[in-house]
C-alpha positions in Angstrom: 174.1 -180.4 90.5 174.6 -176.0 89.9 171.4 -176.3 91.8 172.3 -178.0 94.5 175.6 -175.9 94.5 173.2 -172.5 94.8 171.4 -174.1 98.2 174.6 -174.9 100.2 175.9 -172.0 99.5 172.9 -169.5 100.3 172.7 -171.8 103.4 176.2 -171.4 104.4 175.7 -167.6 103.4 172.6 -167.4 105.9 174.4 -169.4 108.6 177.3 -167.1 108.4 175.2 -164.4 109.5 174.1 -166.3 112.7 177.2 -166.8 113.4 177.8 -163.0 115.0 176.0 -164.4 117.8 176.0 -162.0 121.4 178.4 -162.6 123.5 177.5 -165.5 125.7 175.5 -167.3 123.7 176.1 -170.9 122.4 177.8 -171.1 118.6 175.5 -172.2 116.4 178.3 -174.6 114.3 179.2 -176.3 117.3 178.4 -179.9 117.5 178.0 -181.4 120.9 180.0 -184.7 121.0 181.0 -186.7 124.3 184.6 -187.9 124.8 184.3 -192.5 124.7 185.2 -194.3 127.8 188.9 -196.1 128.0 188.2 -199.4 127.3 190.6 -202.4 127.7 191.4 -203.3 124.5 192.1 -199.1 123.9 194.4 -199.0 127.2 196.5 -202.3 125.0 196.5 -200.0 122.1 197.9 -197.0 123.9 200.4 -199.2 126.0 202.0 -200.8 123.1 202.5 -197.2 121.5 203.9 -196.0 125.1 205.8 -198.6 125.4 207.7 -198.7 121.6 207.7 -194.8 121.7 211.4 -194.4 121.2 211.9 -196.9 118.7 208.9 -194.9 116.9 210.5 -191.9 117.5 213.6 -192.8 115.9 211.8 -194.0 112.7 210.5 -190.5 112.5 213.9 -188.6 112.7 215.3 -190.7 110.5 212.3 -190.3 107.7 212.8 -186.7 108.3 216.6 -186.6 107.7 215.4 -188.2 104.6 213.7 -185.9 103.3 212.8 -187.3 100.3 210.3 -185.8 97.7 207.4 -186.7 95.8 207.8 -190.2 94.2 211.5 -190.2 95.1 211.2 -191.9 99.0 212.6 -194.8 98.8 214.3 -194.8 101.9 211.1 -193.3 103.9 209.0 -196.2 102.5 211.1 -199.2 102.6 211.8 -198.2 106.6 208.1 -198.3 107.0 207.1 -201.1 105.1 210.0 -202.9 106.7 208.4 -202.3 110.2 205.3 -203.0 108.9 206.7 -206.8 108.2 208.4 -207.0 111.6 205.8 -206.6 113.5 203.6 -209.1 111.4 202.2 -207.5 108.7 202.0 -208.8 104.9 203.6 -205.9 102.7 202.9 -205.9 98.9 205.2 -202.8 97.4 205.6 -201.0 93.9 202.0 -201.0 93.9 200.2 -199.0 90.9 203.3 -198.7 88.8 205.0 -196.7 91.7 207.9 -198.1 93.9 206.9 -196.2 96.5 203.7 -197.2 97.3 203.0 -200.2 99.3 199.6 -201.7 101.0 200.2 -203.5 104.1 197.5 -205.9 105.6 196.9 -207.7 108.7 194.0 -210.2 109.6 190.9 -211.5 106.8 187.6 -210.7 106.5 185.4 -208.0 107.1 185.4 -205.0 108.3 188.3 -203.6 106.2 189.7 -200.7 107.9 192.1 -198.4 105.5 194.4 -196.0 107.1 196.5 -193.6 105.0 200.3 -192.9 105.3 202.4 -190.5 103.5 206.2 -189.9 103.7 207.1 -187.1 101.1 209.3 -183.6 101.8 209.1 -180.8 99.9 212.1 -179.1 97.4 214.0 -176.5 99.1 212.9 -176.5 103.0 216.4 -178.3 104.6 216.2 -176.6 107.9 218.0 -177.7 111.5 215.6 -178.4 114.4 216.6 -175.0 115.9 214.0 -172.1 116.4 215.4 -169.9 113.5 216.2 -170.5 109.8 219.0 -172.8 109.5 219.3 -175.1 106.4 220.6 -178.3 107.0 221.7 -178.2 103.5 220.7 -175.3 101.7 218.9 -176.2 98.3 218.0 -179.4 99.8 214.1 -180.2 100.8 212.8 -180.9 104.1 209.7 -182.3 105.8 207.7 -178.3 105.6 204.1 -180.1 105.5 205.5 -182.9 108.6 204.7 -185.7 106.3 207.3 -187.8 108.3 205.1 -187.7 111.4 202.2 -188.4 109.1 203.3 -191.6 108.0 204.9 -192.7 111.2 202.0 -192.4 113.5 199.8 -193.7 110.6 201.9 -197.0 110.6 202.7 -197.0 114.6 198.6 -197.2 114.7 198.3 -200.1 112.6 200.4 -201.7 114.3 199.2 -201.1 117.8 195.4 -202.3 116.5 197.0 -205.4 115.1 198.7 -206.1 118.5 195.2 -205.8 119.7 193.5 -208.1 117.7 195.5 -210.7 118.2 195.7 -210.5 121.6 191.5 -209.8 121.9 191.4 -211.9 118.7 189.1 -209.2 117.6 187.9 -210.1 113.8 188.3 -208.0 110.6 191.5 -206.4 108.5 193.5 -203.4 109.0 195.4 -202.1 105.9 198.0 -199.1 106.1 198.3 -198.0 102.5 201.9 -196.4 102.0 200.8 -193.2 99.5 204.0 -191.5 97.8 203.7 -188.0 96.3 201.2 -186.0 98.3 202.6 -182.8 97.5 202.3 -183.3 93.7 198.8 -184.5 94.3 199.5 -187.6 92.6 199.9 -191.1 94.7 196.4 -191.7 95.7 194.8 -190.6 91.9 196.5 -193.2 90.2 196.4 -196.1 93.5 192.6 -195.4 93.1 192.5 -195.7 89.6 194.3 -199.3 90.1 191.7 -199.8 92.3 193.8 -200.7 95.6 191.6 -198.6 97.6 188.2 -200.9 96.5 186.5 -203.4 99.2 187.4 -201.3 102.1 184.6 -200.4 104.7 186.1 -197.1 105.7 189.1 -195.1 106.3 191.0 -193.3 108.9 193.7 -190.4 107.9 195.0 -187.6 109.9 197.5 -184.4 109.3 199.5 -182.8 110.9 198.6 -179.2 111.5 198.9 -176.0 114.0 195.4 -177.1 115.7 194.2 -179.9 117.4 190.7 -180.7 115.8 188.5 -182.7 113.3 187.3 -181.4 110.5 184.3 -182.1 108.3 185.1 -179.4 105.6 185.6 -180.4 101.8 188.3 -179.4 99.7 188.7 -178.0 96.1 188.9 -180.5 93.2 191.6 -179.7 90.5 193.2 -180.4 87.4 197.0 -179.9 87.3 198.5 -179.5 84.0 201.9 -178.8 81.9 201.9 -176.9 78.7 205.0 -177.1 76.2 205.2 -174.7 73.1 207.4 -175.0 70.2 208.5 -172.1 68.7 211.6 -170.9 66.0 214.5 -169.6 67.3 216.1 -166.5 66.1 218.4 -163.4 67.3 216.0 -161.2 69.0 217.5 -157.8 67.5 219.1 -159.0 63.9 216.4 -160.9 62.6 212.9 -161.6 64.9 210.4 -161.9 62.1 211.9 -165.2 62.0 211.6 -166.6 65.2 208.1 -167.5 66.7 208.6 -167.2 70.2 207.4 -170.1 72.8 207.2 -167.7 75.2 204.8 -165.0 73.7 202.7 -167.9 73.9 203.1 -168.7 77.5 202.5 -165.1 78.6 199.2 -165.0 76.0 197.9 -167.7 77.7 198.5 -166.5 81.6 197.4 -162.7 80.1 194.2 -164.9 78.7 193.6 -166.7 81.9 193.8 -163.5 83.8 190.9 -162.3 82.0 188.9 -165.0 82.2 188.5 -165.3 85.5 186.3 -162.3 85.7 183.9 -164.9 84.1 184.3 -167.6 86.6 182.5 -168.1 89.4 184.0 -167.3 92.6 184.3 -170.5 93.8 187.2 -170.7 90.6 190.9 -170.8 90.9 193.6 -170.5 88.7 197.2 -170.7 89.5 200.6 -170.9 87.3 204.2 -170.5 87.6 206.4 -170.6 84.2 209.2 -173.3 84.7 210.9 -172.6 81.1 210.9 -169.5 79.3 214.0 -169.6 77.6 218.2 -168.8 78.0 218.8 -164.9 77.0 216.9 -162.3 76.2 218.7 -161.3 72.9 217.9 -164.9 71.6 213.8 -165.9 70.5 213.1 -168.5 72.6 211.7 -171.7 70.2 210.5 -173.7 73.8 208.5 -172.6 76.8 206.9 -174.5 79.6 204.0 -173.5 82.4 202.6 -175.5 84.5 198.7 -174.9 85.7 196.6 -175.5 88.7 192.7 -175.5 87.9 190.4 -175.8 91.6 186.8 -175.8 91.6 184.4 -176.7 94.2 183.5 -179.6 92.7 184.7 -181.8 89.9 181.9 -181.0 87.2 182.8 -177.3 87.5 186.5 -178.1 87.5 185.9 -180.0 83.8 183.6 -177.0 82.6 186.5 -174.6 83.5 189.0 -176.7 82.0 187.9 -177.1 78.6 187.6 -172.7 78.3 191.8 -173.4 79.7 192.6 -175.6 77.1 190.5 -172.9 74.5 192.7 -170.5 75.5 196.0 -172.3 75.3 195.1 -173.1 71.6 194.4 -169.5 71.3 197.3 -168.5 72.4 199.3 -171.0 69.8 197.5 -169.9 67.0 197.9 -166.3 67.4 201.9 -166.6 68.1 202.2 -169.2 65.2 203.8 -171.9 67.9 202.9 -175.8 68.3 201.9 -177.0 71.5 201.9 -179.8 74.2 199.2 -180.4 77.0 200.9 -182.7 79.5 197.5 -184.2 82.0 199.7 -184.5 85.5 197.2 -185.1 88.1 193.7 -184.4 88.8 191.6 -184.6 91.8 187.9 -184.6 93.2 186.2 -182.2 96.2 186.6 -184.0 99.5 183.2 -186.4 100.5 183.2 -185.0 104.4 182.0 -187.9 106.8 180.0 -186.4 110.1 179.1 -189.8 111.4 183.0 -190.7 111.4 184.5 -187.5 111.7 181.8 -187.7 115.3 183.4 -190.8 116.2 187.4 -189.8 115.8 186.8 -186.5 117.5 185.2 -188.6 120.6 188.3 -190.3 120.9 190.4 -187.4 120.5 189.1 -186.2 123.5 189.7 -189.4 125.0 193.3 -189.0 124.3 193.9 -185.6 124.7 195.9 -183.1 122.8 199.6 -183.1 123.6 201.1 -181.7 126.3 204.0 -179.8 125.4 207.1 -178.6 127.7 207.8 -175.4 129.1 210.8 -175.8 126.9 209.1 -176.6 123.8 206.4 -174.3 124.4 209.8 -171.6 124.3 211.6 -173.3 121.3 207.9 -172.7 119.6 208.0 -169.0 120.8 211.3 -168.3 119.9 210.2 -169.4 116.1 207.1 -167.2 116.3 209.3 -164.6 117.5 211.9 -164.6 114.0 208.6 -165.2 112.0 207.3 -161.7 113.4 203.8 -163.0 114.3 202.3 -163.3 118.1 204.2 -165.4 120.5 201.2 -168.0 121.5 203.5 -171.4 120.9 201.9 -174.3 120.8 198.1 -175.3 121.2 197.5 -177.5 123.9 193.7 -176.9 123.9 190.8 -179.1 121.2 189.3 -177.2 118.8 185.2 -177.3 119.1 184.0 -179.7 116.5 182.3 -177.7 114.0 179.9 -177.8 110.7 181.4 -176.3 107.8 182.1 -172.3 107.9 183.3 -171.8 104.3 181.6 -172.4 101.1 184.8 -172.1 99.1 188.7 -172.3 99.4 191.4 -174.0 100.3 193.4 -176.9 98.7 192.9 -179.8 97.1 194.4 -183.2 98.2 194.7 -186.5 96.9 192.7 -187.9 99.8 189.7 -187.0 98.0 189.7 -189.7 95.9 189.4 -192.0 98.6 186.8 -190.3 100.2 184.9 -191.4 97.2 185.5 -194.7 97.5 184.7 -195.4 101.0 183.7 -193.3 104.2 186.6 -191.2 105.3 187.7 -189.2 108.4 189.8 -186.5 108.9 191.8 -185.4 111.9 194.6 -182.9 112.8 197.7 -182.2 115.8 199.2 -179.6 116.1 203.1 -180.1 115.9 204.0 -176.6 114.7 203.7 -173.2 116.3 200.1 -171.7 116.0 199.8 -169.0 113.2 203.3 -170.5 111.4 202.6 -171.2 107.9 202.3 -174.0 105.6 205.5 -175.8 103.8 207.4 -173.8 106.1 211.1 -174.1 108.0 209.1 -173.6 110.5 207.0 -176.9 110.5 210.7 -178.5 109.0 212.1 -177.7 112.5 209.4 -178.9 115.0 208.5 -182.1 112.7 212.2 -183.5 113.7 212.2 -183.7 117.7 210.5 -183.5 120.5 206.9 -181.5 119.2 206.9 -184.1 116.2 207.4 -187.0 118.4 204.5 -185.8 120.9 202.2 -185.1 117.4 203.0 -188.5 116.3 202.0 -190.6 119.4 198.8 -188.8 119.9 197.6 -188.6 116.5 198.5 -192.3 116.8 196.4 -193.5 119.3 193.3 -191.4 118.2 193.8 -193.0 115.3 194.3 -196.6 116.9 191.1 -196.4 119.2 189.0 -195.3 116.3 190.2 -198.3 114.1 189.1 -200.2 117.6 185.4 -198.7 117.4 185.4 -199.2 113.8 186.2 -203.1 114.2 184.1 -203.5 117.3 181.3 -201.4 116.7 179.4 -202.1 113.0 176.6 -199.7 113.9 179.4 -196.5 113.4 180.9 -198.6 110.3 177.0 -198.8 108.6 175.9 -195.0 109.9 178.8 -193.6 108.1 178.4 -195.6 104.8 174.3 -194.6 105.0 176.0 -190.9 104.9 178.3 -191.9 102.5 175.9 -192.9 100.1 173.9 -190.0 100.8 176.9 -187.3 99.4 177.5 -189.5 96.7 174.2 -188.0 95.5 173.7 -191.2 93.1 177.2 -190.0 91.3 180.0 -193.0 91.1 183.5 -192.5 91.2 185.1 -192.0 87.9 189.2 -191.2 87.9 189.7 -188.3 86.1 193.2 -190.1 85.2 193.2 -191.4 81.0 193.5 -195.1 81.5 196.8 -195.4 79.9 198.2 -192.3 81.7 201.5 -193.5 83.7 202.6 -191.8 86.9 205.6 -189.6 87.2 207.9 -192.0 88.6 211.7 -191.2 89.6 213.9 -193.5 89.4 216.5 -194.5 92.7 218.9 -192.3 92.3 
């Protein structure tokens, strides 16, 4: 496996240098792919989604007023798997031990075609739909990754192939999996341990995004972790030789981490924040807490530089005299990128089109550039090139990964926030919740509607992908990195 890891990435290395190509010349990463002709049972799709678009619309504002977060959005997914069952699907919820996950199915037999929703906010990012920061609530979260529009045009898709097959009474099964708790990295680790992702042919997901494109680069796989210490308290200038301090432990292990990752390879990352580290400084804290991201870009490297993590924590207990806690949250594998699908999606997203966006909105988007301080470009209206892979390390991790594992899956992205905003931002919060989501929503819907169409219709893209599939795989088998008596994180209804 190191060995194959050394060949991609002295080919991306040597690929990257062809990519300074003269002016004028063709890009070498650019993939050639031809937009699919408007069939009849496409046109239904895209009618039914014109047709129901305020009702969708009003599904979206009211999961982004929500604003629920990770493995708390009840609301978000009982509206969805509501609609789901009025418009004539079968909706099983609480799946995997979490209330908030659901699997909704129409139709039997084969193919089955998965497609991905997700519905949580993050803490802290309450913001108006106005072009500047303006909490809603201050404190409270809000939709800064547009997770609302996720789900919604992830469910508004189902349902628009559903009202397609029964009306071409095309044969097969759609299934719109309801995943809670994104941001955490957490839903789709433990529905995949449950196995509700098993028997599926292949899988459609999309995100929203700055940029309208489809993507075929991988991700990081992680481990996420929380570490307790126990310590003895004590007054910190009376009597310290008798306290043992959680916290000396907590700063020995990020002071230990620090140095180790001159000994990691670059594709390595390690990330912390301390969420506990005690009430006054004049008192020796007796209990700490931190809480640890370890990426890789791949699992086996993630494991190798997760046992010289736990090494260190111990370290760090023994030398400070403390007891200690390892608390497994959540762990995650690289992304399996599909071509073959990936080909397929982006032929239909130039079908569709990218969305076409006021002179008001593009203004509104401005305006927010404007109070970031970065170029005033607003919105992309234009479709990215579909490109191979330009970096060999970097980036995120998500829990879509472990589906990609388990059967062929695309990726996709619409812009719905201004280009060059960032990431779990006010900015995304305010665009997510009018107009610009709305227009994200129905397009990334019907891309995703006419690819679950080919993929129904068409077995040859179904059995090119899986040949791929298999191919990545590499003769490795999925293998959740979950303990099989780990529970999720669940919240109760407040």
């Amino acid at each position: 496996m190191k060995k194959v890891i050394s060949i991609v990435l002295g080919c991306l290395c040597l690929l990257s240098v062809f990519a300074y190509s003269e002016k004028g010349k063709e890009d070498p990463f650019v993939i050639k792919v031809k937009p699919v002709k408007l069939t009849s049972v496409k046109k239904d799709a895209f009618s039914w989604l014109d047709n129901h678009m305020l009702e969708l619309s009003e599904i979206n504002e009211k999961i982004w007023r929500f604003a629920e977060v990770a493995m708390e959005e009840y609301q978000s997914s009982e509206l969805l798997a509501s609609f789901l069952e009025k418009n004539g699907f079968e909706v099983t919820r609480g799946v995997a031990g979490m209330p908030t996950a659901f699997v909704a199915v129409y139709g039997s037999g084969k193919p089955v075609i998965g497609i991905l929703a997700e519905y949580d906010a993050l803490p802290s990012l309450s913001q108006d739909t106005v072009p500047y920061k303006k909490p809603l609530q201050k404190g409270s979260p809000g939709h800064g990754c547009g997770h609302n529009v996720f789900g919604v045009a992830s469910t508004a898709a189902a349902i628009a192939v559903k009202h397609v097959m029964e009306k071409a009474n095309l044969q097969g099964t759609i299934k719109l999996f309801g995943c809670p708790a994104e941001e955490t990295v957490v839903g789709k680790v433990f529905m995949a341990r449950e196995g509700i992702f098993n028997g599926l042919s292949s899988c459609i997901q999309w995100h929203p995004s700055t940029t309208n494109q489809v993507s075929i680069d991988s991700s990081n796989a992680l481990n996420q972790i929380e570490v307790e210490f126990f310590g003895k308290t004590a007054h910190a200038a009376g009597d310290p030789w008798h306290g043992r301090s959680a916290l000396d432990a907590i700063e020995l292990t990020n002071i230990g981490l620090n140095y180790l990752r001159e000994h990691l390879k670059p594709t390595a990352r390690i990330h912390y924040v301390i969420t506990s580290g005690g009430g006054a400084p004049n008192v020796v804290p007796d209990y700490a807490r931190a809480w640890y991201y370890v990426r890789d870009i791949d699992r086996e490297s993630v494991e190798e530089n997760y046992k010289r993590v736990l090494e260190i924590i111990d370290g760090a207990s023994k030398m400070t005299s403390t007891t200690y806690k390892v608390n497994f949250i959540s762990g995650v594998h690289e992304m399996l990128p599909n071509r073959a699908g990936c080909e397929m999606v982006y032929s239909n997203l130039l079908l569709v089109g990218a969305p076409k966006f006021t002179d008001e909105e593009q203004d509104y988007a401005k305006e927010i550039q404007k109070n970031l301080g970065i170029e005033q470009k607003g919105l992309r209206t234009n479709i990215e090139p579909f490109k191979l892979p330009q970096r060999s390390w970097g980036g995120g991790s998500t829990d879509v990964a472990e589906v990609s594992w388990l059967t062929p899956t695309t990726s996709l992205g619409i812009a719905f926030k201004p280009e060059g905003t960032p990431g779990h931002h006010w900015a995304a919060v305010a665009c997510g919740g009018m107009s610009i989501g709305h227009k994200a929503m129905i397009t990334a819907a019907k891309v995703m509607a006419a690819s679950s169409l080919d993929l129904l219709s068409r077995p040859e893209i179904i059995e090119k992908m899986r040949k791929e599939w298999i191919g990545r795989k590499n003769g490795r088998e999925y293998k959740s990195p979950l303990a099989p008596d780990l529970k999720p994180p669940v919240k109760m209804k407040k």
